[in-house]
C-alpha positions as CSV (number, residue, x, y, z in Angstrom):
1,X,87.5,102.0,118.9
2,X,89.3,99.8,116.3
3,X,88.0,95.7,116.1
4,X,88.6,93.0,114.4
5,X,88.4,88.9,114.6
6,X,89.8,85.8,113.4
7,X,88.2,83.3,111.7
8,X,89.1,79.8,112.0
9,X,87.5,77.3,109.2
10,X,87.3,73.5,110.1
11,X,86.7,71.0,107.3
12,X,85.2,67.4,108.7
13,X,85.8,64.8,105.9
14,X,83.3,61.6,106.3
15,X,84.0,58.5,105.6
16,X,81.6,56.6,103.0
17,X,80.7,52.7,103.0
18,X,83.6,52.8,99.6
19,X,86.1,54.1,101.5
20,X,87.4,57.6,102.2
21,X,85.4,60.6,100.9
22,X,85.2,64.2,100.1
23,X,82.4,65.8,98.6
24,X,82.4,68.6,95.9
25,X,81.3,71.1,98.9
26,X,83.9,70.1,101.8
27,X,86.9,70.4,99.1
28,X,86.0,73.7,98.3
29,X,85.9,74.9,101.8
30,X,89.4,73.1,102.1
31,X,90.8,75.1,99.1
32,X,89.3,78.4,100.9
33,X,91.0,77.4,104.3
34,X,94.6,76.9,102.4
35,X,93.9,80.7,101.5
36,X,93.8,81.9,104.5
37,X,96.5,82.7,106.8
38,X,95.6,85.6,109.6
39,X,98.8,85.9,111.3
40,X,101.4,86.5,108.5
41,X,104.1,89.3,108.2
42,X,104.3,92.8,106.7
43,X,107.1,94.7,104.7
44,X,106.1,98.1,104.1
45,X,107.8,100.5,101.3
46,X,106.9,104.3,100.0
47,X,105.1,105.4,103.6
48,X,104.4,109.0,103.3
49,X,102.7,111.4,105.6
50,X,101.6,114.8,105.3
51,X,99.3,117.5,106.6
52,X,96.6,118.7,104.4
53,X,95.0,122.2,104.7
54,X,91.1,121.7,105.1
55,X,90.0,125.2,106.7
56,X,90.5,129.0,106.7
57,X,89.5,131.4,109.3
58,X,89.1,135.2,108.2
59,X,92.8,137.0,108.3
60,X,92.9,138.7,112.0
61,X,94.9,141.5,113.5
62,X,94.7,142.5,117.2
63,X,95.3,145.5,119.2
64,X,97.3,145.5,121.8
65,X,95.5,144.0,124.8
66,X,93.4,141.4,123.2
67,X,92.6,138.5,125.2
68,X,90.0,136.2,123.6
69,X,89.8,135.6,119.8
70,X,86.4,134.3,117.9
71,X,85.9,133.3,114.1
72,X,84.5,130.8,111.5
73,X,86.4,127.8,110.3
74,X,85.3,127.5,106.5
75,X,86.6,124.4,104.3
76,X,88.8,124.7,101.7
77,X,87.5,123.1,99.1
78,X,84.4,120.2,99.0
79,X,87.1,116.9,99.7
80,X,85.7,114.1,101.8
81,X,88.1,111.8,103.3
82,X,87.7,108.2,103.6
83,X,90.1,105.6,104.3
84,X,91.4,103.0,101.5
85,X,92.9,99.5,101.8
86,X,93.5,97.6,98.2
87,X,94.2,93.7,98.1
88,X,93.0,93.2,101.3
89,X,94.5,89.5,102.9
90,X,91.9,86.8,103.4
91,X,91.5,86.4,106.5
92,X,92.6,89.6,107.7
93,X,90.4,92.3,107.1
94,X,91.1,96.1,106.5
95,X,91.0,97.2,110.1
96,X,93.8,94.7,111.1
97,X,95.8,95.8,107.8
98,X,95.6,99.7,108.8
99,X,96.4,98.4,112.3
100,X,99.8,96.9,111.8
101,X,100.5,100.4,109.9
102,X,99.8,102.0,112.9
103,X,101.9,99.7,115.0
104,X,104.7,100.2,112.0
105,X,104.3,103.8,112.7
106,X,104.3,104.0,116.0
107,X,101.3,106.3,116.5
108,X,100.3,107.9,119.4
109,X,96.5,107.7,118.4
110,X,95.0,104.7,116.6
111,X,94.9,105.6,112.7
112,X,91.1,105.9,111.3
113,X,89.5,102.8,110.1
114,X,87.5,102.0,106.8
115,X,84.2,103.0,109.0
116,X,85.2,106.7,108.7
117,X,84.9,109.7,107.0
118,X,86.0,113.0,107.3
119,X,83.8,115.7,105.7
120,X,85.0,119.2,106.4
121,X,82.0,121.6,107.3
122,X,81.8,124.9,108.6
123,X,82.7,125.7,112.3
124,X,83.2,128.0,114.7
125,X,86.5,128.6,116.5
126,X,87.4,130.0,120.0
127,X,90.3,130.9,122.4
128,X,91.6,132.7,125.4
129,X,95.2,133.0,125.0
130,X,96.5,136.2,127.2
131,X,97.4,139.4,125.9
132,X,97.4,138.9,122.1
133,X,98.7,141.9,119.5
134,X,99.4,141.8,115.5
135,X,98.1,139.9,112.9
136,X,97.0,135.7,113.6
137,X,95.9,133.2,111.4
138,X,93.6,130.0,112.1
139,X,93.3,126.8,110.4
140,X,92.0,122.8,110.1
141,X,94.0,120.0,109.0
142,X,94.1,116.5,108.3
143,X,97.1,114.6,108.8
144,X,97.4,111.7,106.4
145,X,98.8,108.4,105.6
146,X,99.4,106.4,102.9
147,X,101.9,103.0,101.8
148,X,102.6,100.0,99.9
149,X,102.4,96.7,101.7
150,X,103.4,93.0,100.7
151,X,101.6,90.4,102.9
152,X,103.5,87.5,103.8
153,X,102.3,83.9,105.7
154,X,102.7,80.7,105.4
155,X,103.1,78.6,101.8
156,X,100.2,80.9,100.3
157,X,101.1,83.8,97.7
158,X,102.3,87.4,99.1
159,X,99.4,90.1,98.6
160,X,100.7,93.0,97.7
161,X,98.2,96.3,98.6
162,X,97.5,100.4,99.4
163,X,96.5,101.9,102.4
164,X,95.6,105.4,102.7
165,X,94.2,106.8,106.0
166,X,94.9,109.5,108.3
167,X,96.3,109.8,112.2
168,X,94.4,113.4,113.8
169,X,92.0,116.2,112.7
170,X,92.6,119.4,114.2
171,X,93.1,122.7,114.4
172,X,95.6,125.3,114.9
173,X,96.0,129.5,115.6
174,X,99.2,131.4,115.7
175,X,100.9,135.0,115.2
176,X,102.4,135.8,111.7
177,X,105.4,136.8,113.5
178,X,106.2,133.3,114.6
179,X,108.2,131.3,111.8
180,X,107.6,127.5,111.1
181,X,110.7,125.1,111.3
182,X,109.3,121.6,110.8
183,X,107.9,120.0,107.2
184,X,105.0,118.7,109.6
185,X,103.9,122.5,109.9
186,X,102.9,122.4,106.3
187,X,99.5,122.8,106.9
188,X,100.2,125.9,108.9
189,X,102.5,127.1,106.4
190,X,100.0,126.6,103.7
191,X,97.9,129.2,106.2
192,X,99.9,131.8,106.9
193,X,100.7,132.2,103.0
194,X,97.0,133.1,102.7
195,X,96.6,134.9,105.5
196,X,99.3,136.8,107.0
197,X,100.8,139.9,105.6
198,X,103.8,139.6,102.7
199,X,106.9,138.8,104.2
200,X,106.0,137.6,107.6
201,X,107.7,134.8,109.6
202,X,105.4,132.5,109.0
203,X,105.6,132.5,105.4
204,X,109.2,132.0,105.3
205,X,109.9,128.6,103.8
206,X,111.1,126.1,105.5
């Protein structure tokens, strides 16, 4: 899903009848190669992931013996996504610079690339989850990423850049009565404070 390549540069100086030569056209394409340096190091600082609401479902309360639940995903607002790497490394490339985040990270899926987009649009939303009873709420959300990098290698100058991505799209559906714990719930939490009655569980903060 995620590709990238090295490129190696290789300067062939001639020699001339008058000795040793270099052209105007080779020293420039050696003054490129001493700029690039694909394999260098990175020290990241202010990392920060969230969860950002993108979708509501209409508030829903069941009767007792419920057992499959139906409704329409609509987006939040008009936001579209798309990933951002500043001062990107010669020789490097954006996907290789959002990849060490990830390996940084330690995520369990590969964060997006600067090939995509999210756009959220209106869907429709389905489950069978048993015996359901009281009032649920369903949602979308985006999980995102962002940090500072400096870019070390070799004798050439540190690059210094900002990446901003994301890790999962999804979606989630729970009972009001059901409080949320974690700071990575804020999506859901964001939610239930719109839909679920005053004083549930799940608007309790956190």
């Amino acid at each position: 899903m995620r590709g990238w390549g090295a490129a190696l540069t290789v300067v062939v100086l001639g020699a001339g009848s008058a000795g040793c030569g270099v052209t105007a056209g080779s020293s420039r394409l050696a003054a490129d190669a001493a700029t690039i340096c694909a394999h260098g190091t990175y020290h990241w600082s202010g990392v920060r992931q969230w969860q950002q609401l993108t979708a509501l479902a209409d508030p829903a309360t069941f009767p007792k013996g419920t057992e499959h639940y139906e409704s329409t995903l609509k987006p939040v607002d008009d936001t579209v996504y798309r990933v951002v790497v500043s001062r990107v490394p010669k020789g490097v490339g954006a996907a290789r610079v959002i990849t060490a985040l990830g390996d940084r990270l330690k995520v369990d899926v590969p964060l997006a690339d600067p090939s995509e987009v999210m756009r959220p649009e209106q869907s429709q939303y389905f489950t069978d989850t048993g015996d359901l009873e009281g009032p649920y709420y369903a949602w979308g959300s985006i999980s995102l990423v962002e940090a500072d990098f400096t870019y070390t290698c070799g004798s050439t100058a540190p690059v210094r850049g900002h990446v901003r991505t994301w890790e999962t799209v999804g979606v989630g559906f729970l009972p009001c009565s059901e409080p949320l714990y974690d700071i990575a719930e804020q999506a859901a939490h964001a939610a239930a404070l719109r839909l679920c009655p005053a004083g549930s569980p799940a608007t309790e903060p956190f």
